[in-house]
Each structure stands twice: as C-alpha cells, then as structure tokens.
DRENVEXBA-447945 format. One record per residue (C-alpha): residue number from 0; x, y, z. Coordinates in steps of 0.5 Angstrom, whole numbers, plus 500, padded with zeros to 3 digits. Example, Ala and Ser with C-alpha at 12.3 -4.5 7.8 and 13.67 -1.06 7.14 Angstrom:
% residues 2
<node 0; <525; 491; 516>>
<node 1; <527; 498; 514>>
This chain:
% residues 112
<node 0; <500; 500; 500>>
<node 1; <503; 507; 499>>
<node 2; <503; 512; 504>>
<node 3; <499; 518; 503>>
<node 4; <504; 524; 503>>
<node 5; <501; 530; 507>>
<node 6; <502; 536; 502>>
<node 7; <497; 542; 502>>
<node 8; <491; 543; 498>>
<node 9; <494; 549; 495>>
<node 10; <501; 547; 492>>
<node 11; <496; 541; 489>>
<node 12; <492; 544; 486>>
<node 13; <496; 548; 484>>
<node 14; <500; 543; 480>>
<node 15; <493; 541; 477>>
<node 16; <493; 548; 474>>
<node 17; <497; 548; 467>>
<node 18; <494; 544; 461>>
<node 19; <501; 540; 459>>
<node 20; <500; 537; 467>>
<node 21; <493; 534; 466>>
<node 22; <496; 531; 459>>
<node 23; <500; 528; 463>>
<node 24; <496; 525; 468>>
<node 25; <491; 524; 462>>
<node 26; <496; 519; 460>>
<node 27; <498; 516; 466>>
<node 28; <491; 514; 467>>
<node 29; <492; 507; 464>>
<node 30; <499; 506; 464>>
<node 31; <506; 507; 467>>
<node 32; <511; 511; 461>>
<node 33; <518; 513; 462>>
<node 34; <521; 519; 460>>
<node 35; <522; 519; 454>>
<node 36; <516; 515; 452>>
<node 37; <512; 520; 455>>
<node 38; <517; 526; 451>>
<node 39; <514; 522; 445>>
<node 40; <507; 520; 446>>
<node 41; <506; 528; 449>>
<node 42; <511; 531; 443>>
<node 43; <514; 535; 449>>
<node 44; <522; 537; 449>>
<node 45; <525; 532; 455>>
<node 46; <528; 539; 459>>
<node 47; <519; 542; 460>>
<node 48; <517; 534; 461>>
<node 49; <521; 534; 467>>
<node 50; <519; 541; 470>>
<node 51; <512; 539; 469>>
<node 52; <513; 531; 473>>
<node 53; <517; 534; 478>>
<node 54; <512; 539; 480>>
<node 55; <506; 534; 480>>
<node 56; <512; 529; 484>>
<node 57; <512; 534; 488>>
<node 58; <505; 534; 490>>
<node 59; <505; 527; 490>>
<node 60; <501; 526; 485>>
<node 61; <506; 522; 482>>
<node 62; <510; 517; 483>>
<node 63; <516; 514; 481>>
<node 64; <521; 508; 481>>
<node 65; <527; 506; 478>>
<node 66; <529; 501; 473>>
<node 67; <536; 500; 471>>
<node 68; <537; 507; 468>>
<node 69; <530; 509; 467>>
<node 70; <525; 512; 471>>
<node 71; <518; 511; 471>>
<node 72; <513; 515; 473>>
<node 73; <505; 513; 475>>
<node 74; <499; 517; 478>>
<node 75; <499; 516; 485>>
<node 76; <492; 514; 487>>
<node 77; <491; 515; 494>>
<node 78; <494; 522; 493>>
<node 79; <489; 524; 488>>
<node 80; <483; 520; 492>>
<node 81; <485; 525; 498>>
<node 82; <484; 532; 493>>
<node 83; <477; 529; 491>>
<node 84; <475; 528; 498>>
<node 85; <479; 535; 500>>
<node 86; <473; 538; 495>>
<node 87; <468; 533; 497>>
<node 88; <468; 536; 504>>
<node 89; <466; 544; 501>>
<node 90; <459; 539; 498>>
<node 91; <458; 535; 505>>
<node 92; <460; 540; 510>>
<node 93; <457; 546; 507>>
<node 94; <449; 546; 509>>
<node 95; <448; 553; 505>>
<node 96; <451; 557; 500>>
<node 97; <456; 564; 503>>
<node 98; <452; 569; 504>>
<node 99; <454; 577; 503>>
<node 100; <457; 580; 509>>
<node 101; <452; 585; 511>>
<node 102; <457; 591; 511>>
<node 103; <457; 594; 505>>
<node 104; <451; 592; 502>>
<node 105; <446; 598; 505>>
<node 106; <452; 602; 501>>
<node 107; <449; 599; 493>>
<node 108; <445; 604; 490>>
<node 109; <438; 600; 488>>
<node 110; <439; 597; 480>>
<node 111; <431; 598; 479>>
C-alpha cells in the first residue's frame, strides 16, 4: 500500500492548473510511461516534460521508480483519492450557500 503524502491543497491544485499536466495525468491513466516514451507520446521536449513531472511528483500526484537507467512514472491514486475527498467535504460540509457579508450592502444603490 503506499503512504498517502500530506501535501497542501494549495500546491496540489495547483499542480492540476496547467493544461501539459493534466495530459500528463491523461496519459498515465492507464499505464505506467518513462521519460522518453511520454516526451514521444505527448510530443514535448525531454528538458519541459521534466518540470512538468516533477511539479506533479512534488505534489505527490505522481509516482516514480526506477528500472535500470529508466524512470517510470505512474498517477498515485490515494493521492488523488485525498484531493477528491478534499472537494467533497466543501459538497457534504456546507449546508447552505455564503451568504454576503451584511457590511456593504446597504451601500449599493437600487439596480431598479
């Protein structure tokens, strides 16, 4: 089983923000690539692919292991199992949409 990191919401959404990294994730879906194989598949230079993992790996959205002198990268589910729950709470823990502060509001002229 693989230990769930604690990272914050904030740098793991983050990591979720550019569109190369969600092809990324895309692409992992189903299987596990190396570098070069996912340069190729995503036609991306070696030198951005490896920001881009390394952003997501810092997250812990990804995960990494060696094999010989290759790296493999796979999605680290529990990781993304925690951010899904993470949103889910703001559905099951709100009972009512925000409501405006009251300070402010008697300010407004009437849109009428």
């Amino acid at each position: 089983m693989v230990a769930l990191v604690e990272i914050p919401a904030a740098k793991a959404f983050h990591a979720l923000s550019d569109p190369l990294r969600l092809r990324i994730i895309e692409s992992l879906r189903d299987c596990e690539y190396c570098v070069a194989d996912l340069c190729e598949h995503l036609d991306v230079s070696q030198s951005k692919l490896s920001f881009h993992l390394r952003v997501l790996k810092e997250s812990a959205i990804l995960r990494s292991r060696s094999q010989g002198r290759w790296t493999y990268y796979s999605l680290n589910l529990p990781q993304i199992v925690a951010l899904e729950q993470h949103l889910a709470d703001f559905r099951y823990l709100t009972t009512s949409l925000p409501t405006p502060p009251e300070t402010g509001l008697s300010n407004r002229p009437d849109e009428s």
